[in-house]
C-alpha positions in Angstrom: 99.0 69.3 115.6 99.5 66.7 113.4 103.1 64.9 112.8 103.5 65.9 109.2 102.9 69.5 109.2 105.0 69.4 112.5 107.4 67.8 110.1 107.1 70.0 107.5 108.0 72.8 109.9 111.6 71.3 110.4 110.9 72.8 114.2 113.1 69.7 115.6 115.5 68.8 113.1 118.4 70.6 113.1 120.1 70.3 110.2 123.4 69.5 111.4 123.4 72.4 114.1 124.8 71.7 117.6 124.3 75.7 117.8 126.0 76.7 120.9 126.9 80.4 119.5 124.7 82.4 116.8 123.9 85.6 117.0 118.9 89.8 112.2 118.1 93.0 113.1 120.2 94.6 116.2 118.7 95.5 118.9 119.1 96.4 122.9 116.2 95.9 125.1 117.2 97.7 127.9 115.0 97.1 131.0 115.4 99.8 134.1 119.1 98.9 134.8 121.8 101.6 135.1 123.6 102.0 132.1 126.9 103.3 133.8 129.9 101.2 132.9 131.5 102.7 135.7 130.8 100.4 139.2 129.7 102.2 142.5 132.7 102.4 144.8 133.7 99.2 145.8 131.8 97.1 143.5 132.2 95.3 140.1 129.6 95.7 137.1 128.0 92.2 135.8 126.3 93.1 132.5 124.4 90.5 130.8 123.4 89.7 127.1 121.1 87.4 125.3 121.3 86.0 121.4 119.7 82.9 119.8 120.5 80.8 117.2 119.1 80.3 113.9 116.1 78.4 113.3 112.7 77.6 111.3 110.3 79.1 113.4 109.0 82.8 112.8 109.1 84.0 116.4 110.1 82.9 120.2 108.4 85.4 122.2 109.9 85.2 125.7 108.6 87.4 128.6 110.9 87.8 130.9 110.0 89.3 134.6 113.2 89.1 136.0 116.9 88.9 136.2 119.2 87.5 139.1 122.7 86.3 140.1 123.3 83.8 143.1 126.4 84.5 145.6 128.1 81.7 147.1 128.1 83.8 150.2 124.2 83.0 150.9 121.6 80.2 151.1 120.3 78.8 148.2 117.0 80.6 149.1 118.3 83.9 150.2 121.2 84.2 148.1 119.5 85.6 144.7 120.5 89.6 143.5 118.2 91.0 141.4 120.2 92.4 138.5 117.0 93.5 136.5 113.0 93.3 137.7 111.6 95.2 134.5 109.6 93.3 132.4 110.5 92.9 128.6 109.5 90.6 125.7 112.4 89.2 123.7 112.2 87.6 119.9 115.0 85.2 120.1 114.4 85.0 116.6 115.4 88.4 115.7 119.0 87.8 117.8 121.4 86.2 115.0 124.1 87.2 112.9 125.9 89.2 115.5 122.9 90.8 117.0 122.2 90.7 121.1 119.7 92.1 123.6 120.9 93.2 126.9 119.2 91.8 129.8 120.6 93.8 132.1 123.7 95.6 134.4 124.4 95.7 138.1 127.1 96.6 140.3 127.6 93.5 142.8 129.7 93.3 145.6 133.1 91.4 144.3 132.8 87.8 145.0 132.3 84.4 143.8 128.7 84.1 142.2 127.3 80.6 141.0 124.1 80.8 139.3 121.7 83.2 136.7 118.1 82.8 137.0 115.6 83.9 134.4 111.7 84.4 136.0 109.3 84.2 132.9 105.3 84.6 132.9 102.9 82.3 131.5 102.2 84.4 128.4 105.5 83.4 126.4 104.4 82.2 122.7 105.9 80.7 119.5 104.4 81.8 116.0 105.1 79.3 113.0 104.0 79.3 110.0 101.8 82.9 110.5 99.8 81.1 113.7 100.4 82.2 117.4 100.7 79.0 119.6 101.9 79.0 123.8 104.4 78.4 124.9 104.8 76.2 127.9 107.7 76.8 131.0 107.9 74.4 133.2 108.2 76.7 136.6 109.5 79.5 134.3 107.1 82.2 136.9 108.7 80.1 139.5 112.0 78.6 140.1 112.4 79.9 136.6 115.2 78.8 134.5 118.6 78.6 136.2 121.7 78.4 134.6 125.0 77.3 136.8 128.3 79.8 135.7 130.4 80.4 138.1 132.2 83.6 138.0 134.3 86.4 140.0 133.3 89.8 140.1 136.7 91.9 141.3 136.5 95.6 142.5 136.3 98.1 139.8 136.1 95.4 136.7 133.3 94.9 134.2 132.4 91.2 134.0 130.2 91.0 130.4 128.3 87.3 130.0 126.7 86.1 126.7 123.9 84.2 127.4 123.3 81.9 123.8 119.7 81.0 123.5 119.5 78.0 121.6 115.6 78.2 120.7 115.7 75.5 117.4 117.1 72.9 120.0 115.2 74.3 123.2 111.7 74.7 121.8 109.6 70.8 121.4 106.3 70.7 119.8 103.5 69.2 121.7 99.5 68.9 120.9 99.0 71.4 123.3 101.0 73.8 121.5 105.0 74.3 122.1 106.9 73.1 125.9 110.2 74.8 126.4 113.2 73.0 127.4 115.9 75.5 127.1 119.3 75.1 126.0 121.3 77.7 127.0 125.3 78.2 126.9 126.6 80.7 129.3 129.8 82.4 127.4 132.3 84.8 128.8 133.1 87.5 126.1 136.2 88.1 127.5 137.8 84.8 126.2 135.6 84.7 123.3 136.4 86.5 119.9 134.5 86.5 116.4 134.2 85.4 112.9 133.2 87.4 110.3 132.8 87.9 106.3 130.4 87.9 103.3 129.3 85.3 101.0 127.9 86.0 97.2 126.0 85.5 95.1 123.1 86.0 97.3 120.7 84.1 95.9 121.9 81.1 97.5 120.9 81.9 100.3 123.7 80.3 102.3 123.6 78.5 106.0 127.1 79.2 107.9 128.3 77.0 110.6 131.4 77.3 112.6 132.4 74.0 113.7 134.9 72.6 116.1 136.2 68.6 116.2 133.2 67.9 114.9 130.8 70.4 117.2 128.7 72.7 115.8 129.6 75.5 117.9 127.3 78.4 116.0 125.5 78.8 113.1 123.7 82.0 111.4 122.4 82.9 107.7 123.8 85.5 106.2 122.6 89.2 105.9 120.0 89.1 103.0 120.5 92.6 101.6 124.0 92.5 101.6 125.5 89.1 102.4 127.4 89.6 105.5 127.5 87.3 108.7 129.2 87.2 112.3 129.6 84.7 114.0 130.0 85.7 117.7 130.8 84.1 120.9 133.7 82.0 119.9 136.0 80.6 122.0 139.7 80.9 121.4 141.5 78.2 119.0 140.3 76.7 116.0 137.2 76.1 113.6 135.8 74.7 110.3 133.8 77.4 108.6 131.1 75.3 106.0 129.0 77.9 103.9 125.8 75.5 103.0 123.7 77.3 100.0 120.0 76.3 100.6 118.8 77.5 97.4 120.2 77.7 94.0 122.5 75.1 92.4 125.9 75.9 94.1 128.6 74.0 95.9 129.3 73.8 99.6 132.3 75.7 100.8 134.4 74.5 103.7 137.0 76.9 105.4 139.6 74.9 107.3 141.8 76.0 110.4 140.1 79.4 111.2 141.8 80.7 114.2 139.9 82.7 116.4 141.4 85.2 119.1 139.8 86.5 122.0 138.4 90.1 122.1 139.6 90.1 118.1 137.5 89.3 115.0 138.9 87.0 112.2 137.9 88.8 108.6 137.5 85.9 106.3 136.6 88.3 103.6 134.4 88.0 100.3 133.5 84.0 99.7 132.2 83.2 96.4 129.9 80.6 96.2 130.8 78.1 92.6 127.9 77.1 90.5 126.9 73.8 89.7 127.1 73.3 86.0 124.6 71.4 83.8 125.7 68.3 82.7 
């Protein structure tokens, strides 16, 4: 693969995008877990989702095996909970704009936990540009990816985890094809809350980044058929919103001093883009 069309294909750069939080098409891919929100006696309900954030490439097909927590209570070895073992392919490109897959629900013992592992086969692929290529995991089918949270699961309690994929940062081209170095950010939702609104006309377009002293904290594009976005996974306190048109002549929009809340979502409304006028 030579550099230019790897150039061309933008799959590195990232256009000012730290992308810790983004979130096209909803969807749940739920994989053998129980769906009861309600924990068996005694125990606490971990539920786990995953979302992505915007990027260049068509498709990140990820084939996940397996899900599992790690109590502090037990070796490093022996240690691991399987919260799901049901094998489902996720498109991280389709998770953005507000959309998540879940990855799966257990009840666990209450405790301190310290870890998530994801188990992925060797099958996982990238399309770009209409073409399949693989995708390479460095012991993804082994150690598999590991991701160090540490949380408290109490008696009775739901304890919800959002785990934000970033693919355009995680995902380097190679000769070979495409190695995978993830970047993941682990995000409790219950200290997180959400940014939302819609941006005309929409022919422009427009790129939306929530950003915080300088961070890039998420990015999506917005809804193509109607123009709405969410931005989801946001910590509490307070962010620039920049509205970038990528097509069209139009002006970049910058919202100052959002606040976000947890558990709330912050309505910024209808934004109109203002067109550049012909000198």
């Amino acid at each position: 693969m030579n550099n230019s069309k790897t150039s061309k294909r933008g799959l590195i750069v990232m256009k000012k995008r730290a992308c810790l939080m983004t979130l096209l098409i909803p969807f749940l891919l739920w994989a053998g877990c129980s769906k009861k929100s309600t924990p068996p006696e005694g125990n606490g309900v971990l539920r786990l989702y995953l979302t992505d954030s915007v990027g260049s490439i068509e498709q990140v097909n990820l084939i996940i095996s397996q899900v599992s927590v790690h109590t502090s209570a037990g070796e490093d070895s022996a240690g691991w909970i399987v919260v799901n073992d049901s094998l489902a392919t996720y498109d991280l490109m389709q998770l953005a704009n507000g959309a998540t897959a879940l990855l799966g629900e257990a009840g666990l013992v209450p405790g301190h936990y310290t870890q998530i592992r994801l188990l992925l086969i060797d099958s996982c692929q990238v399309v770009s540009e209409g073409e399949s290529y693989p995708l390479h995991i460095p012991s993804g089918s082994e150690s598999g990816i590991k991701l160090n949270h540490q949380f408290e699961i109490e008696a009775g309690k739901l304890y919800e985890l959002l785990l934000d994929f970033d693919a355009q940062k995680s995902i380097i081209s190679t000769d070979d094809g495409y190695l995978l170095k993830p970047v993941i950010r682990v995000v409790p939702l219950i200290v997180s809350g959400t940014i939302s609104g819609t941006v005309h006309p929409l022919k422009a377009s427009p790129y939306i980044l929530a950003t915080s002293d300088g961070d890039t904290i998420q990015t999506t594009h917005v809804d193509s058929t109607d123009g709405n976005f969410s931005l989801i996974g946001l910590p509490e306190g307070y962010y620039d919103v920049h509205i970038e048109p990528t097509a069209g002549q139009y002006v970049d929009t910058t919202l100052t001093g959002v606040k976000v809340s947890a558990g709330e979502d912050t309505d910024l409304g209808v934004i109109v883009l203002r067109h550049i006028l012909a000198r």
